[in-house]
TIMARVEX-27531 format. One record per atom (N, C-alpha, C): residue number from 1; residue in one letter; atom name; x, y, z. Coordinates in Angstrom, 2 decimals, decimal comma. Example, Ala and Ser with C-alpha at 12.3 -4.5 7.8 and 13.67 -1.06 7.14 Angstrom:
2
VOZA num residuo atomo    east   north      up
VOZA   1       a     N   13,19   -5,69    7,80
VOZA   1       a    CA   12,30   -4,50    7,80
VOZA   1       a     C   13,20   -3,30    7,80
VOZA   2       s     N   12,85   -2,25    7,08
VOZA   2       s    CA   13,67   -1,06    7,14
VOZA   2       s     C   12,90    0,03    7,87
# end
This chain:
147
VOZA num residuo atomo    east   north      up
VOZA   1       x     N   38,85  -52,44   57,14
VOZA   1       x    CA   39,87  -53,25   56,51
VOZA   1       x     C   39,37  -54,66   56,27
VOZA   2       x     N   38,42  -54,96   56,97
VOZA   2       x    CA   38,23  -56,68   57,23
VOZA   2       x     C   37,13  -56,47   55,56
VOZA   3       x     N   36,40  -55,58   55,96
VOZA   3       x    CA   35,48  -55,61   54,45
VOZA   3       x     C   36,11  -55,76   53,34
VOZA   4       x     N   37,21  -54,78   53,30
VOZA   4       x    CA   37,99  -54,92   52,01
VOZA   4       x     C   38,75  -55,93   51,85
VOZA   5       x     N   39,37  -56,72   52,76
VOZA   5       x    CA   40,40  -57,97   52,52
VOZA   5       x     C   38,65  -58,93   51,94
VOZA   6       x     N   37,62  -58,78   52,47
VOZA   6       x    CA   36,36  -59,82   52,57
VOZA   6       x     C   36,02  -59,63   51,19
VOZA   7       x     N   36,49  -58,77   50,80
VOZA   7       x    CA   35,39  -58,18   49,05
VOZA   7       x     C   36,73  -58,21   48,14
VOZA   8       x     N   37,89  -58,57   48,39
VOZA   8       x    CA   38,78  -58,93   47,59
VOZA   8       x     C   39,11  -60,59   47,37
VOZA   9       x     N   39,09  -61,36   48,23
VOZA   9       x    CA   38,80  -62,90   48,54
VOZA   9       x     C   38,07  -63,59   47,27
VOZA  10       x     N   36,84  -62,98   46,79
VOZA  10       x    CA   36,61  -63,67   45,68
VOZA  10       x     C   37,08  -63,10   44,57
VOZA  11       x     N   37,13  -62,35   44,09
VOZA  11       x    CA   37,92  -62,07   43,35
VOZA  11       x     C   39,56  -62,63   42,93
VOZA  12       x     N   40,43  -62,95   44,08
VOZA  12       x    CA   41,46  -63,47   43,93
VOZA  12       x     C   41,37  -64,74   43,82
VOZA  13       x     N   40,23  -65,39   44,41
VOZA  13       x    CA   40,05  -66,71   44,41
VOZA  13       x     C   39,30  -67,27   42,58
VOZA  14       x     N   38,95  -66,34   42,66
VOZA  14       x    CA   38,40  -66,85   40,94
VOZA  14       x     C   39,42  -66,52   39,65
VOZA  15       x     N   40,43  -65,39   39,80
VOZA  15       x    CA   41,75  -65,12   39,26
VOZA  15       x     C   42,68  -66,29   39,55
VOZA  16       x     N   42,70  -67,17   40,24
VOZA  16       x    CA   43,52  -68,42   40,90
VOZA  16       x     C   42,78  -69,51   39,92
VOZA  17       x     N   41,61  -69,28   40,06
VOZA  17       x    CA   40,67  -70,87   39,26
VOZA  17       x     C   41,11  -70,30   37,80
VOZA  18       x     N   40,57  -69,23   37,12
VOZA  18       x    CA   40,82  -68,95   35,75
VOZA  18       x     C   42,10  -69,34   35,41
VOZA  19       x     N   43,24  -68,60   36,15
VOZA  19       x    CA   44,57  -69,07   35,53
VOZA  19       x     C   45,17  -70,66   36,18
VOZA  20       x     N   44,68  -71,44   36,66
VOZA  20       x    CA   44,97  -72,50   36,71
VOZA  20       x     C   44,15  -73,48   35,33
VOZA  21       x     N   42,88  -72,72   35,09
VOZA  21       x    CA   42,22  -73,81   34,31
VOZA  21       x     C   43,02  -73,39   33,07
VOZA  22       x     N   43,48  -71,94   32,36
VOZA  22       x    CA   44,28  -71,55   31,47
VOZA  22       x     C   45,62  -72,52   31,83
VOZA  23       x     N   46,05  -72,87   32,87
VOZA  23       x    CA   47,18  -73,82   32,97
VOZA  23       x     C   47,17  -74,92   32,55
VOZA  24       x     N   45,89  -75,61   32,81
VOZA  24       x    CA   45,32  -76,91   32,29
VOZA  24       x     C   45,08  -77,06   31,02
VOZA  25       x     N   44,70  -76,40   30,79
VOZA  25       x    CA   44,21  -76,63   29,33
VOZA  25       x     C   45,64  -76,71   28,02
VOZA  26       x     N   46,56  -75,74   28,85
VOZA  26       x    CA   47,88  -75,16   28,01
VOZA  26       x     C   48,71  -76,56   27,87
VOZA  27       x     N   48,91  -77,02   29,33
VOZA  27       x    CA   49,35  -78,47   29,26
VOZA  27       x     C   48,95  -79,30   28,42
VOZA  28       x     N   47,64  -79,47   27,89
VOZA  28       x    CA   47,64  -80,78   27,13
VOZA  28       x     C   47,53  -80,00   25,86
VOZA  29       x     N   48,04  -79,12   25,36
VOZA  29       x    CA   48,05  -78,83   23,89
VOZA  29       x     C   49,65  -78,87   23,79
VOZA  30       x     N   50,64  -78,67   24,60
VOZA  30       x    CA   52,30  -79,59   24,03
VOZA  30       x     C   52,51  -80,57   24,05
VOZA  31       x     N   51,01  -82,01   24,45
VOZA  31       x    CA   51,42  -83,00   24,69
VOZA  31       x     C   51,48  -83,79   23,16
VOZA  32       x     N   51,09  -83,22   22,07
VOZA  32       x    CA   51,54  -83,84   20,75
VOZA  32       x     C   52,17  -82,77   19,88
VOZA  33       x     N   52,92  -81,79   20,44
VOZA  33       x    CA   53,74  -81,18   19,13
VOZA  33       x     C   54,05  -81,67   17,86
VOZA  34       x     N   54,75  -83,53   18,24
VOZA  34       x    CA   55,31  -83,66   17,17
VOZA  34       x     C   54,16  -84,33   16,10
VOZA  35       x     N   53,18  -83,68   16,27
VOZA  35       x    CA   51,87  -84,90   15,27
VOZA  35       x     C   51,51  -83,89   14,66
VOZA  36       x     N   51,50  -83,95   13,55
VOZA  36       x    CA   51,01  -83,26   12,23
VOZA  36       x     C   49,74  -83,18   12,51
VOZA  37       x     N   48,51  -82,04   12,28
VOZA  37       x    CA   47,50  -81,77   11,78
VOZA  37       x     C   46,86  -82,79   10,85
VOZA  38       x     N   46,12  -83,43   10,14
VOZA  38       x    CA   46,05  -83,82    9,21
VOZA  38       x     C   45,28  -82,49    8,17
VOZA  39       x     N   45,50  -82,59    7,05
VOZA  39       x    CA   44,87  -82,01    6,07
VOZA  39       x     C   43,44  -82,05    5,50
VOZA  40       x     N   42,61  -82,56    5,93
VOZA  40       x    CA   41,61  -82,47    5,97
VOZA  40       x     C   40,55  -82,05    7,31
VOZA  41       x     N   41,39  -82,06    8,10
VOZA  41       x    CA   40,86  -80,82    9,52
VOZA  41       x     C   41,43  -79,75    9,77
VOZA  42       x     N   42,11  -79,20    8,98
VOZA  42       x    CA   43,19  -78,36    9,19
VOZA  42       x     C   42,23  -77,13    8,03
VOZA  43       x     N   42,57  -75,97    8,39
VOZA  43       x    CA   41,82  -75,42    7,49
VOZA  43       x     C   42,96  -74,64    6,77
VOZA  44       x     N   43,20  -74,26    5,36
VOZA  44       x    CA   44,12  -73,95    4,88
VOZA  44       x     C   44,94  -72,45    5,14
VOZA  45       x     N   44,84  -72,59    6,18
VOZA  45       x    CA   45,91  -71,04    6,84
VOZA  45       x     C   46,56  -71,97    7,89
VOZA  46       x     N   46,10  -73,17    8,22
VOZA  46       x    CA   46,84  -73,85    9,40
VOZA  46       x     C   47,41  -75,07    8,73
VOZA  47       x     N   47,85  -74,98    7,41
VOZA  47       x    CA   47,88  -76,71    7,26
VOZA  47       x     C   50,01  -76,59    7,41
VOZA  48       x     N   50,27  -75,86    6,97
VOZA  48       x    CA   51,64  -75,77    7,02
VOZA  48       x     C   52,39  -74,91    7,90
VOZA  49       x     N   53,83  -75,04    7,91
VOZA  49       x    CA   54,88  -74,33    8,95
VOZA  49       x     C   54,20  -74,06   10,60
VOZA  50       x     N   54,32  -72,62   10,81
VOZA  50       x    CA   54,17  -73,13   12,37
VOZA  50       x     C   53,16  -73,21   12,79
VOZA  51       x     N   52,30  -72,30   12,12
VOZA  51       x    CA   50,38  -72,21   12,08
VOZA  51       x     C   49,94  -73,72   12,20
VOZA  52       x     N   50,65  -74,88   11,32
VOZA  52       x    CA   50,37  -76,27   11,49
VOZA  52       x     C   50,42  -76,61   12,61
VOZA  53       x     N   51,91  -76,45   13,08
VOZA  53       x    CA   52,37  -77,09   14,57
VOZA  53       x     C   51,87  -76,28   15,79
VOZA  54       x     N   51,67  -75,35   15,95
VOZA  54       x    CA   50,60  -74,22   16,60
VOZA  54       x     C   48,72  -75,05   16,64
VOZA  55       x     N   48,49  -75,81   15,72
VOZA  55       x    CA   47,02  -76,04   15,43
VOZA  55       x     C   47,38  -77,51   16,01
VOZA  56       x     N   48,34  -78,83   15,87
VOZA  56       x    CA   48,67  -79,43   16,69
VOZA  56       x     C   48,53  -79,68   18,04
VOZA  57       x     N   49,43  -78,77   18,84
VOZA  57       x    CA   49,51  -78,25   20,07
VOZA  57       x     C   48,14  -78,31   20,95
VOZA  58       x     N   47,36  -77,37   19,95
VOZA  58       x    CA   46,38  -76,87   20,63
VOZA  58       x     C   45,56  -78,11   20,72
VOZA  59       x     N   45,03  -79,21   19,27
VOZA  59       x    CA   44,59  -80,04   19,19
VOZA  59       x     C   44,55  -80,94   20,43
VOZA  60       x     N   45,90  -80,99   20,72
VOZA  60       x    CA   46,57  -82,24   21,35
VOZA  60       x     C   46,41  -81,97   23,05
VOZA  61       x     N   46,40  -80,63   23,17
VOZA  61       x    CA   45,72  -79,72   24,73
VOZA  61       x     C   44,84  -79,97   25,15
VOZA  62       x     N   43,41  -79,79   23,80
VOZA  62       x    CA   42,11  -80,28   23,72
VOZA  62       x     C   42,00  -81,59   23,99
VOZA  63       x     N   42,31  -82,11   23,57
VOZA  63       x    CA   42,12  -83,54   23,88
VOZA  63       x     C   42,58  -84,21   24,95
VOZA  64       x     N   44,02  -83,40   25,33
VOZA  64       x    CA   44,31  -84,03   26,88
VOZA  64       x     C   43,28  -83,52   27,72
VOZA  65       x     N   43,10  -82,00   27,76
VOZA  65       x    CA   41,93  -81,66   28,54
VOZA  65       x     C   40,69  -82,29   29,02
VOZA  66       x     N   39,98  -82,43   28,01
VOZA  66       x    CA   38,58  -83,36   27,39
VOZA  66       x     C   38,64  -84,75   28,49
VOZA  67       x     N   39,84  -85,28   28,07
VOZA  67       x    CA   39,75  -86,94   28,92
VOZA  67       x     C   40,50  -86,42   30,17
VOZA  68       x     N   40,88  -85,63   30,72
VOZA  68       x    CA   41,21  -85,29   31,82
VOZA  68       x     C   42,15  -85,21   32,72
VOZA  69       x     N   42,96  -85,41   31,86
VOZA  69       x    CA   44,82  -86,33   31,52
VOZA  69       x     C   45,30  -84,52   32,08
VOZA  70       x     N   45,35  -84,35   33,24
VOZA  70       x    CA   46,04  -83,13   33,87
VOZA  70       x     C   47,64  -83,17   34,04
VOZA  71       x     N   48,16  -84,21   34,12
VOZA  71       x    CA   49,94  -84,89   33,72
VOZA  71       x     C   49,91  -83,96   31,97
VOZA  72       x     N   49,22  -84,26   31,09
VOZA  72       x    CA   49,74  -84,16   29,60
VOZA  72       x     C   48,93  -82,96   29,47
VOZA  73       x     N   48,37  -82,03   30,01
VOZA  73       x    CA   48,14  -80,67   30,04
VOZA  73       x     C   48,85  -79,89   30,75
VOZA  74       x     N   49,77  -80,55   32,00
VOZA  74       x    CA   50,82  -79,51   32,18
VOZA  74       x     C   51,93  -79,35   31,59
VOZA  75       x     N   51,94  -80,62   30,74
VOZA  75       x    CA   53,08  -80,87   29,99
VOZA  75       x     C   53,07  -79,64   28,63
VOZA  76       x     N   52,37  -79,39   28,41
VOZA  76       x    CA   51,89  -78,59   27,16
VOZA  76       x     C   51,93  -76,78   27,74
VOZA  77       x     N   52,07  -76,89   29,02
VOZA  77       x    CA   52,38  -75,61   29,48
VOZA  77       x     C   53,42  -74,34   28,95
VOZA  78       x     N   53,44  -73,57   28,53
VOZA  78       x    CA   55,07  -72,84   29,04
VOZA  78       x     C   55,66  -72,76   30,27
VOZA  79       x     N   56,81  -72,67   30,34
VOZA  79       x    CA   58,01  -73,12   31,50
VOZA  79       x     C   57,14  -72,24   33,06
VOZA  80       x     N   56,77  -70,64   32,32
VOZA  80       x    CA   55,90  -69,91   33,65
VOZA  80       x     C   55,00  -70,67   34,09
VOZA  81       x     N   54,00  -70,95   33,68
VOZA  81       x    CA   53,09  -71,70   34,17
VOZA  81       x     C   53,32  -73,24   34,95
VOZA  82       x     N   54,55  -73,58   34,09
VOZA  82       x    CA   54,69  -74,86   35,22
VOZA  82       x     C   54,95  -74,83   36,17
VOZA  83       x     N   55,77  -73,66   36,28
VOZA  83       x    CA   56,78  -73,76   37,68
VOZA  83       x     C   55,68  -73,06   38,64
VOZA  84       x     N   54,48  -72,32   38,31
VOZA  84       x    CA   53,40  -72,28   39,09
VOZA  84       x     C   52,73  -73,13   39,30
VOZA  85       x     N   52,40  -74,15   38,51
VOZA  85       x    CA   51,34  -75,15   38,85
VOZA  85       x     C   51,91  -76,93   38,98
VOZA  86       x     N   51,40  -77,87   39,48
VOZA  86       x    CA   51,36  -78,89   39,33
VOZA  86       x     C   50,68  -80,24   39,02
VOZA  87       x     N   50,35  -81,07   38,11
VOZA  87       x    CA   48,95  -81,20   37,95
VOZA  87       x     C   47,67  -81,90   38,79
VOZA  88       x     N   48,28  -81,97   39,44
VOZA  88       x    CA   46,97  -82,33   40,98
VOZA  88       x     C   46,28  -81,00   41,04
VOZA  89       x     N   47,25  -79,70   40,97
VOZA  89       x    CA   46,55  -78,24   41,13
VOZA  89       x     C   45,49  -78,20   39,80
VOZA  90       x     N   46,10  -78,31   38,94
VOZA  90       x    CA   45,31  -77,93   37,76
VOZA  90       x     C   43,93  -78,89   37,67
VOZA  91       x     N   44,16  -80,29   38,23
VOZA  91       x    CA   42,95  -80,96   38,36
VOZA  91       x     C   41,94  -80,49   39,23
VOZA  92       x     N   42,56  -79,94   40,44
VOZA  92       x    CA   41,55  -79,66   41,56
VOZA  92       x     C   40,76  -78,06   41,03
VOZA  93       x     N   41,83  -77,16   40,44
VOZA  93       x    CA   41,26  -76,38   39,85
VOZA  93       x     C   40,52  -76,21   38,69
VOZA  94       x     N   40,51  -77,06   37,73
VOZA  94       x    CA   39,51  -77,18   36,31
VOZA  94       x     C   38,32  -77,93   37,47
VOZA  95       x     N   38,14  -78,75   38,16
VOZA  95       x    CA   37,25  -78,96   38,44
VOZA  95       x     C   35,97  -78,21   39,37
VOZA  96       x     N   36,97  -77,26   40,00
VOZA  96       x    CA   35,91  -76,02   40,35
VOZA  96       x     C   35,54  -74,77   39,78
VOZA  97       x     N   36,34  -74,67   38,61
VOZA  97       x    CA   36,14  -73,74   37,63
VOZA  97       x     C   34,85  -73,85   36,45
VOZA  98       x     N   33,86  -73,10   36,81
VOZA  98       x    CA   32,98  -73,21   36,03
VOZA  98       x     C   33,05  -73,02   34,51
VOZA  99       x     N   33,60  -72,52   34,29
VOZA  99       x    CA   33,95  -71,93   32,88
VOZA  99       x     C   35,14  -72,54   31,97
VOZA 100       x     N   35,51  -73,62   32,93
VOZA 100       x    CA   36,42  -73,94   32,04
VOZA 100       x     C   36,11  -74,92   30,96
VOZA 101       x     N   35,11  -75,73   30,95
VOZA 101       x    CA   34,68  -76,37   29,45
VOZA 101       x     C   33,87  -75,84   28,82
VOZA 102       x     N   33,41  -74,20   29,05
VOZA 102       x    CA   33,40  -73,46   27,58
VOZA 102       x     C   34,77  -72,60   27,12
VOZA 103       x     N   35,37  -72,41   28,02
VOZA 103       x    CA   36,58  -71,85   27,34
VOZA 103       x     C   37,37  -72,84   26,23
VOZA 104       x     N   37,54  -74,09   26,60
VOZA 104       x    CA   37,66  -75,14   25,82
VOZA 104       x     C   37,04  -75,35   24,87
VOZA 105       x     N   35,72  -75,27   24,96
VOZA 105       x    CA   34,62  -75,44   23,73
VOZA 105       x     C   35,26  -74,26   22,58
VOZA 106       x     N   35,10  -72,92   23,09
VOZA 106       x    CA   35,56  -71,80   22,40
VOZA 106       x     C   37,16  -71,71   21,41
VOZA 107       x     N   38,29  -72,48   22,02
VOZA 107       x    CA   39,19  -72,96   21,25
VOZA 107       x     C   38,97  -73,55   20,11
VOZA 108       x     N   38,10  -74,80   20,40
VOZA 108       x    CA   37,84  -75,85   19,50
VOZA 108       x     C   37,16  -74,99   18,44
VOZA 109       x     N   36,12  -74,30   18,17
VOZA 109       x    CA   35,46  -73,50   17,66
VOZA 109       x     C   36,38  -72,69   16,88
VOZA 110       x     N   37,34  -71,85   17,10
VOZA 110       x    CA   37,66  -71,31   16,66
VOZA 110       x     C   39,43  -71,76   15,82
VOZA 111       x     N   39,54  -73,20   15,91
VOZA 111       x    CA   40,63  -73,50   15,66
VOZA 111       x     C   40,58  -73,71   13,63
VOZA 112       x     N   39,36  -73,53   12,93
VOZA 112       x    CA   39,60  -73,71   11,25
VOZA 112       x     C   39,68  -72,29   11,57
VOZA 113       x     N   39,70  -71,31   11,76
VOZA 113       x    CA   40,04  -70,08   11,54
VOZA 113       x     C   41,35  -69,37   11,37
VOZA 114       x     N   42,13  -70,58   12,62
VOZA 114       x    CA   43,99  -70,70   12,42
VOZA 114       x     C   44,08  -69,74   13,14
VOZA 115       x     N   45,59  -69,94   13,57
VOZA 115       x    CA   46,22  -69,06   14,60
VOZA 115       x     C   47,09  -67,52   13,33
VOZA 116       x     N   47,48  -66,76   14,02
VOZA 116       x    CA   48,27  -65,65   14,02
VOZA 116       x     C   49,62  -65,95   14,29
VOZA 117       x     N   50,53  -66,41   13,33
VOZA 117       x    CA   51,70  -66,60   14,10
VOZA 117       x     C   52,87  -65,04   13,66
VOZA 118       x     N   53,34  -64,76   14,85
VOZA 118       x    CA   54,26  -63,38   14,77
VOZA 118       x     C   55,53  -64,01   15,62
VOZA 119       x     N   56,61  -64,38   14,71
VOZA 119       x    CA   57,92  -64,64   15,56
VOZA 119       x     C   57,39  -65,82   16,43
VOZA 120       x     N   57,72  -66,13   17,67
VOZA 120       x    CA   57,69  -67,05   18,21
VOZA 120       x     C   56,50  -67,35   19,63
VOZA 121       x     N   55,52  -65,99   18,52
VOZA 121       x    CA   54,14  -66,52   19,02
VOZA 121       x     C   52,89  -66,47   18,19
VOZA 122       x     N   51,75  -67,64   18,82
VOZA 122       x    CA   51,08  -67,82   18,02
VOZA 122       x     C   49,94  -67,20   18,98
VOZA 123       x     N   48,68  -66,31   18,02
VOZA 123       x    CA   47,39  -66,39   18,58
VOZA 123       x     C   46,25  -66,42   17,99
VOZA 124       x     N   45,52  -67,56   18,83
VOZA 124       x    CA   43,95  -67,94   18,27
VOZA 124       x     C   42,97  -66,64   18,85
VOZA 125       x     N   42,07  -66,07   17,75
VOZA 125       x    CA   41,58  -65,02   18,39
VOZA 125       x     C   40,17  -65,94   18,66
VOZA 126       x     N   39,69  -65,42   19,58
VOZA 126       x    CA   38,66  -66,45   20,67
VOZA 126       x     C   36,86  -65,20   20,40
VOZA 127       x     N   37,20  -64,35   20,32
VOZA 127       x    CA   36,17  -63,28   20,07
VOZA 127       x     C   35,95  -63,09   21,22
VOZA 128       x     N   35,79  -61,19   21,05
VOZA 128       x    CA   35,17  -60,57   22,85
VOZA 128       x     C   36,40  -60,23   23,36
VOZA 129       x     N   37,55  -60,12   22,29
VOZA 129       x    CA   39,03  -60,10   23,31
VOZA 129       x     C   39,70  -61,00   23,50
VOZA 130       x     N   38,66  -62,38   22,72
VOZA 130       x    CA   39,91  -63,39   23,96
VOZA 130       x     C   40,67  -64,24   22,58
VOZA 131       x     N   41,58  -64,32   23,85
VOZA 131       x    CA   42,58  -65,17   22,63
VOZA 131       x     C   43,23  -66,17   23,39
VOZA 132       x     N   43,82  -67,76   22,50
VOZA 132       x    CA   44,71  -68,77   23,08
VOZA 132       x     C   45,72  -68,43   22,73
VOZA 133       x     N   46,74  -67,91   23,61
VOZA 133       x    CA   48,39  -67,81   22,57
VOZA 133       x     C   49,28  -68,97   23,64
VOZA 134       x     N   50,07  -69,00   22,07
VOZA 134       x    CA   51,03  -69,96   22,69
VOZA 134       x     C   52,07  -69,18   21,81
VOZA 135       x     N   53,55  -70,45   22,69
VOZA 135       x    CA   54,65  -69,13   22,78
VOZA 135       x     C   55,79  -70,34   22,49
VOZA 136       x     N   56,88  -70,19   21,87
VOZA 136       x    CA   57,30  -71,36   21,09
VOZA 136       x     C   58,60  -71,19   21,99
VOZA 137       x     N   58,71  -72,36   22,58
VOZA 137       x    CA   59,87  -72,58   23,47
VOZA 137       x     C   61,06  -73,76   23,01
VOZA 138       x     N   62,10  -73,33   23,09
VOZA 138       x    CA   63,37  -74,36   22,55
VOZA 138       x     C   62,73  -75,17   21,50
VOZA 139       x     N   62,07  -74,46   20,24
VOZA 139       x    CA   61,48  -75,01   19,19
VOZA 139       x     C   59,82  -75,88   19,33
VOZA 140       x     N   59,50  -75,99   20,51
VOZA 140       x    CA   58,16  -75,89   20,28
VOZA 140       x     C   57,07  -75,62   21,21
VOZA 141       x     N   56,11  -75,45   20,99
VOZA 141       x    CA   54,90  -74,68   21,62
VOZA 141       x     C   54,29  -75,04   22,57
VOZA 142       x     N   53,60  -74,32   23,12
VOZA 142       x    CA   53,49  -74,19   24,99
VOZA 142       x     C   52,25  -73,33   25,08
VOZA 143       x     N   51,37  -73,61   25,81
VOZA 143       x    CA   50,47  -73,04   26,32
VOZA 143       x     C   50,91  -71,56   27,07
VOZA 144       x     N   50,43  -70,24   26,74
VOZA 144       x    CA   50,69  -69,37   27,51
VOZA 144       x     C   50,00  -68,35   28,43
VOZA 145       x     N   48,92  -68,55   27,20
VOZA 145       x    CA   47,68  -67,83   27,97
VOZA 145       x     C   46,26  -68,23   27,54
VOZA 146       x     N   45,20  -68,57   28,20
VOZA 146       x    CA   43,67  -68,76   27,35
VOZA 146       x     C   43,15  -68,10   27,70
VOZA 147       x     N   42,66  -66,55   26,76
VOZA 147       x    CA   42,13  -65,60   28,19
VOZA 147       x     C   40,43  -65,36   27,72
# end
């Protein structure tokens, strides 16, 4: 039994770092909903309706992320994720998470390609499976998953 609780430990412990740094990152993409894209970074599947404000979000995630602003990346969360995390957590966790400034990199990368928006969710396909979705709450968008 002790082996198996011992050989499950990392595993849960790196499922804890991933979805906290997916927490972090989600936070600072609601911290500018209300800021337009501009049109000349915007690539034309994202320049209008929610695909715009969806490419926003994410923008505005990135950038809280980047400078390290873990307050305005939880803010950008959906409601699940907040009420799991707080952002001292999300700081202590992006910072032991190895992977979390290429998962970031990989957003950025893939953001002229534009999101997928279906009803009141949007998703960035990330390649390999992965995708950023966000999920549009009391009219606007929230980090939900970076997988």
């Amino acid at each position: 039994m002790s082996a198996r609780s011992s050989a499950a430990r990392p595993l849960r412990s790196s499922r804890w770092a991933r979805a906290a740094a997916v927490a972090w990152i989600v936070a600072l993409a609601s911290c500018r909903t209300a800021a337009p894209p501009s049109p000349s970074s915007a690539a034309p599947s994202a320049v209008s309706g929610d695909a715009g404000g969806a490419r926003a979000l994410a923008e505005a995630f990135l950038q809280a992320a980047e400078r390290g602003d873990h307050r305005a990346v939880w803010k950008l969360l959906a409601p699940e994720l907040r009420a799991r995390y707080v952002p001292e957590r999300l700081a202590a966790d992006f910072a032991v998470e190895p992977l979390a400034k290429e998962r970031l990199a990989r957003v950025r990368a893939a953001l002229d390609q534009g999101f997928t928006v279906r009803g009141d969710q949007a998703t960035l396909a990330l390649g390999a499976g992965r995708a950023f979705v966000l999920v549009k709450e009391q009219g606007a968008w929230r980090v939900a998953a970076l997988e």
